[in-house]
N, C-alpha and C positions, 0 to 999 in steps of 0.2 A: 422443539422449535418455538410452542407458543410460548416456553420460556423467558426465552429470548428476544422475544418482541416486544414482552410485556416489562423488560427490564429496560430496552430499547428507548419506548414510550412513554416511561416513568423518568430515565436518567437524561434521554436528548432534548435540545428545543424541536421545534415543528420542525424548522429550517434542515437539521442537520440530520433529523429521522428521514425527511424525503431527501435526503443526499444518501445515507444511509443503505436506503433499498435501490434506490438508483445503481447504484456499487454491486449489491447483490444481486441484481438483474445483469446488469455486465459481463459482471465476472462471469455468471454461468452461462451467457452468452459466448465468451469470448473460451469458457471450459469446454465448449460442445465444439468447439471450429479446435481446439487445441487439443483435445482429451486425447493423452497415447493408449489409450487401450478401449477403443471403442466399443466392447462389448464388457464393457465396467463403468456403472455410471457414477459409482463414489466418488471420484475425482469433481466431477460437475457437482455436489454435495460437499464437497470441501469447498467448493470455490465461494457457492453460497455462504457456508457459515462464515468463511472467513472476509468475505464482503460484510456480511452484518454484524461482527463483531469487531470492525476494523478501528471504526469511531467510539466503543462503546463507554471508553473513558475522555472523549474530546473534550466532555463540557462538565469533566471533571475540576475544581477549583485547584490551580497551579500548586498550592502549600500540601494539598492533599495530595496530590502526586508527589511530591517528595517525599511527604512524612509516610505513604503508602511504602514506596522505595526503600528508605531506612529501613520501615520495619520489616519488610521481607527481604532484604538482601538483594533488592535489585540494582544490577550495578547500572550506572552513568556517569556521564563524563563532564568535566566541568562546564561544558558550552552546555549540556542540555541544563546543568545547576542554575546555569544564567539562562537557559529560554527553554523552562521547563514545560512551555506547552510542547515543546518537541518530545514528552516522556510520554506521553499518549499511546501509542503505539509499544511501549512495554509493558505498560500498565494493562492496556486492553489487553495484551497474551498473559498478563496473571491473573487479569479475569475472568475471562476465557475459561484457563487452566480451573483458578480454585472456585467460580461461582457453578461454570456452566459442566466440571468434569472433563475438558476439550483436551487431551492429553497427545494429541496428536501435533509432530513437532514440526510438523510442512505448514501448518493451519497456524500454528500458534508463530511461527518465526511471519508468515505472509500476515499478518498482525502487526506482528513488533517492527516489521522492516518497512511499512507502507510508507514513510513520510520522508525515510532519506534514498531507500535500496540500500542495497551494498555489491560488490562486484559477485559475479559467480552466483548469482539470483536462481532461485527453482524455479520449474516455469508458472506452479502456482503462485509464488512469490511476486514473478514478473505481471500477473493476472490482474491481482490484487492493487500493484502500484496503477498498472495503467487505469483498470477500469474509476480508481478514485480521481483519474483524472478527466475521464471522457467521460461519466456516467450522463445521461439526457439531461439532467436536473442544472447542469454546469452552467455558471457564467459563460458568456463568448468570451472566449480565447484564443489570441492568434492562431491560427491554423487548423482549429480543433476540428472544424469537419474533415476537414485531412489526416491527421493525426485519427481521428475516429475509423475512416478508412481503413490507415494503415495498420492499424492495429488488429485489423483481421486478416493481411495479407505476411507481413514480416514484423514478429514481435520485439525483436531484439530493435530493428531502426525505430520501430515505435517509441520501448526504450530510451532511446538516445535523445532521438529529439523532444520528448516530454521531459529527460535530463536539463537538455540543453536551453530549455523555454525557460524552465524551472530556472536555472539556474542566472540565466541574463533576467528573469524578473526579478530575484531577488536583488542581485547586482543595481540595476533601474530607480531600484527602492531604497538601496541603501541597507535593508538588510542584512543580518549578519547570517554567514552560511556555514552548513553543518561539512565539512571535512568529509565526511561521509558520501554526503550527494556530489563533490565533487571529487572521488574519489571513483566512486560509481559510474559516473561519465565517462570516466578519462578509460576505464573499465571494457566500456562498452564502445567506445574509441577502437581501440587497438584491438578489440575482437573482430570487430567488422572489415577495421582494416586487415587482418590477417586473414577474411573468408574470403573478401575481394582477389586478395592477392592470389588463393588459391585456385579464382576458377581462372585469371589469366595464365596462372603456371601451365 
């Protein structure tokens, strides 16, 4: 671990290191209210590494993320070619993998997956997205003591609605949106509406 903070410390600005541990406080906050197997605390220990190595290529420079990508065969797609700060999140699971030996594919995908989701999220996966969005350190954002809330009572609505913020801000902004995140949405959409559905059946 003192690896990893010292890589942390050297690669992040201040800003984004106290975002950083915020994330990794979260998570294993939010690992200990989630953990399926409570007399196993590894899970809470994934959650952490995977909070602190979520950013750990954020403020990596754009052309380096690419030319990183080429050269290991990391696949992306033309939107992230045009807004390659979105490749973060791949990049961190290859660094992850080849600096830190992190070979573990729950950890290393709740990495790569932070910034858009994808449908069908593990619930370390789903941990990892929310906590980067509610960690203490956060701008206010609508709703976010709510959302903070909620994210310890029903994770998947949590989910949704951090989707859904997500996705009318970018909208607001003009933003261009990753297919992915609303894909993800639309995801968690029609699962919830099918839970609903089940407990009125």
């Amino acid at each position: 671990m003192k690896k990893i903070y010292k890589y942390l410390k050297k690669h992040l600005t201040k800003e984004r290191y106290l975002h950083t541990i915020g994330v990794a406080y979260t998570a294993t906050s939010l690992a200990m209210k989630y953990n399926p197997d409570t007399t196993n605390s590894q899970f809470i220990k994934k959650a952490e590494i995977a909070g602190l190595l979520h950013d750990c290529a954020k403020c990596m420079d754009n052309n380096k993320k690419i030319k990183l990508c080429n050269k290991n065969n990391i696949k992306y797609t033309s939107f992230e070619a045009e807004q390659p700060y979105l490749l973060h999140g791949k990049v961190g699971a290859f660094i992850a993998q080849s600096k830190f030996d992190i070979n573990d594919e729950d950890i290393l995908n709740a990495i790569k997956w932070h910034t858009t989701g994808h449908p069908d999220m593990s619930l370390l996966e789903k941990i990892i997205y929310i906590a980067d969005y509610i960690e203490p350190s956060r701008r206010p954002i609508q709703e976010l003591d709510e959302i903070r809330k909620l994210a310890f009572e029903d994770i998947d609505k949590a989910m949704q609605i951090i989707l859904l913020n997500t996705l009318n801000y970018l909208n607001k902004k003009g933003n261009p949106i990753d297919t992915m995140t609303q894909k993800t949405y639309d995801s968690y959409c029609l699962n919830i509406s099918k839970q609903e559905k089940q407990i009125y059946e």
